[in-house]
N, C-alpha and C positions, 0 to 999 in steps of 0.2 A: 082550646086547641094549642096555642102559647105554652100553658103547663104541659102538655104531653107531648109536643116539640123539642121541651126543654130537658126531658124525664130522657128524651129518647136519646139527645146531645151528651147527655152526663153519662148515660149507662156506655157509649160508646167508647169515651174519652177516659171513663175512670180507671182502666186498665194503665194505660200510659202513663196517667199522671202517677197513680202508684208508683208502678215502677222509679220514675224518675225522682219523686220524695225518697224511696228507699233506697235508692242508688247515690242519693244527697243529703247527707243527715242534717247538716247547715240548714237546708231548707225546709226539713220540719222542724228542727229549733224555730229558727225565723216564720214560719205558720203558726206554733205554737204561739210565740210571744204578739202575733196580730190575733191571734183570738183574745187574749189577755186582754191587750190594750183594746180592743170591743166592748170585752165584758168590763172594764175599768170605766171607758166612753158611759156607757149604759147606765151604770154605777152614778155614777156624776152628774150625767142628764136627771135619771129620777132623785135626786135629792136638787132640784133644779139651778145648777148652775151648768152656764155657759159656756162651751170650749168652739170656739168654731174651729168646722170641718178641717179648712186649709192645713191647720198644723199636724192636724191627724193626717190625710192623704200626704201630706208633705214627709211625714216619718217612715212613711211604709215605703211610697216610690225611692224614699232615699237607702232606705237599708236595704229593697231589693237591687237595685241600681248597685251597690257598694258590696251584694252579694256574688249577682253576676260577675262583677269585673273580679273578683276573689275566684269562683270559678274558672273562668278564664284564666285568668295567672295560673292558676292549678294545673290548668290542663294543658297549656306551653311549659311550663317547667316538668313535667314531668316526663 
């Protein structure tokens, strides 16, 4: 029931967040370059070395953090 909760949360939502990636190209840059760094994680993991978590969560909250406040400036100076 979880998976068809979640099926029903996405289908709702996925409208808006379109919109909003396509109204921010910065932010699907920045999407793009977290699947990368994923698919890189991944990469790394199966040839078995080690990267903990922290550094990776730490890179992402920090580039979105550093994204938003760029948005922000955007949208007062403008």
């Amino acid at each position: 029931i979880a998976v068809i909760i979640s099926i029903l949360v996405m289908m709702i939502f996925a409208k808006a967040v379109s919109d909003f990636v396509n109204n921010h190209p910065t932010i699907q840059i920045l999407a793009l370059s977290f699947l990368i760094l994923i698919g890189v994680m991944l990469i790394v993991e199966a040839l078995h070395y080690h990267v903990p978590k922290g550094y990776i969560y730490f890179s992402v909250f920090f580039s979105l953090a550093i994204e938003m406040l760029n948005m922000r400036y955007r949208k007062k100076n403008v």
